[in-house]
C-alpha positions as CSV (number, residue, x, y, z in Angstrom):
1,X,-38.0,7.6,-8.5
2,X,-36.2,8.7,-11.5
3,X,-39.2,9.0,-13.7
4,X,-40.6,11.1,-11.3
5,X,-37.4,13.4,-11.6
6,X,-37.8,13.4,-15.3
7,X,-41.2,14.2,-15.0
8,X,-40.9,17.1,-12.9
9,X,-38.3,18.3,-14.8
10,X,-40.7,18.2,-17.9
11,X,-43.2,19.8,-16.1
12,X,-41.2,22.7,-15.2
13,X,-39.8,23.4,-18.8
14,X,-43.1,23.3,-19.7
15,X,-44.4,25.8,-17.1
16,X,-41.6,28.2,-17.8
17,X,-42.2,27.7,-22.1
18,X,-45.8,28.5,-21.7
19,X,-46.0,32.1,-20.3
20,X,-43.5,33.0,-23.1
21,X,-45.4,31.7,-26.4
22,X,-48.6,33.4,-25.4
23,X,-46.5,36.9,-25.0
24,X,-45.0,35.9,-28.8
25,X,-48.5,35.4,-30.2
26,X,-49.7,38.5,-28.6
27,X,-47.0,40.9,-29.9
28,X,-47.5,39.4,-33.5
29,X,-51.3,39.7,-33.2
30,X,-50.2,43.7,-32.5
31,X,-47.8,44.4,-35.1
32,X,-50.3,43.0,-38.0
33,X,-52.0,45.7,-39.7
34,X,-55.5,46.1,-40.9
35,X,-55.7,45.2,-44.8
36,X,-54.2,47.7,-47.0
37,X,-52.8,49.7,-44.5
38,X,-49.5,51.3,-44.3
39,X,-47.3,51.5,-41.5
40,X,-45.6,54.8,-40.7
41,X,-43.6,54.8,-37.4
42,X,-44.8,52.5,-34.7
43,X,-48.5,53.4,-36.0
44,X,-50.6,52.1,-39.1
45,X,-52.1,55.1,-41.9
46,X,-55.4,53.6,-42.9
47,X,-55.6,52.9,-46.5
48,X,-56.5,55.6,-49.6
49,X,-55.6,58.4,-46.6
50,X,-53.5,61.9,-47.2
51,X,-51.4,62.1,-44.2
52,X,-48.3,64.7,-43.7
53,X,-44.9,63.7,-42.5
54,X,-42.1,66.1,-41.6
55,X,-44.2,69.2,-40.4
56,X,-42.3,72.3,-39.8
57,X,-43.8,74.4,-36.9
58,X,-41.6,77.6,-37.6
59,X,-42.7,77.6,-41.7
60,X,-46.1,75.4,-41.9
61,X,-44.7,73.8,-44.0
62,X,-45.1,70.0,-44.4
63,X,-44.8,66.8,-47.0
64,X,-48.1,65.0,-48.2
65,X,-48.2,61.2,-48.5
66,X,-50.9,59.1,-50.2
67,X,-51.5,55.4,-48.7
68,X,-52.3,52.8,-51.2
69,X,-52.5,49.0,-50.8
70,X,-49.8,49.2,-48.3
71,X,-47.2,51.4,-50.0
72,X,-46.9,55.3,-48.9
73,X,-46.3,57.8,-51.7
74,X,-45.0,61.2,-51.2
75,X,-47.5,63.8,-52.9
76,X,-47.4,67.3,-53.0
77,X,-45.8,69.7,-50.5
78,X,-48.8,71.8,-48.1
79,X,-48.8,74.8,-46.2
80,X,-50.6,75.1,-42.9
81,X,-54.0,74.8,-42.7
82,X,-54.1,73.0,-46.4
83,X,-52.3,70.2,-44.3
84,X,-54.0,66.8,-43.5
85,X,-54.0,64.6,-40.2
86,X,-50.1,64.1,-39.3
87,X,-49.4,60.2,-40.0
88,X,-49.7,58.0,-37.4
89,X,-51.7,61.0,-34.8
């Protein structure tokens, strides 16, 4: 009788366990990004791409950034339509 208490037991713990590994692997499985890409936000700049960052609507002005291997780099400041894709949109 006790084994079967154990064993239920077990069986539960394992039940509850399982639900929450899968949800682990899937949100690491999200957050990797493709190879050489850099991550700006919550969304990945693919890599050798000129995106622009900190766009100001009333001016046209915005800042340049280069992705390389991973690593953004701030370039060159643009003017309206001289701009590129914003990062990350």
């Amino acid at each position: 009788m006790r084994v079967m208490s154990v064993m239920k037991v077990a069986f539960l713990a394992g039940m509850i366990a399982l639900p929450a590994s899968f949800s682990a692997a899937s949100a690491k499985a999200m957050k990797q990004l493709p190879p050489g890409a850099c991550a700006f936000e919550k969304s990945a700049v693919a890599n050798k791409t000129f995106c622009s960052f900190n766009c100001d609507a009333a001016t046209n002005w915005c800042s340049q950034q280069l992705c390389s291997n991973g690593a953004l780099t701030k370039v060159i400041p643009c003017y309206g339509t001289f701009c590129s894709a914003k990062c990350g949109g």
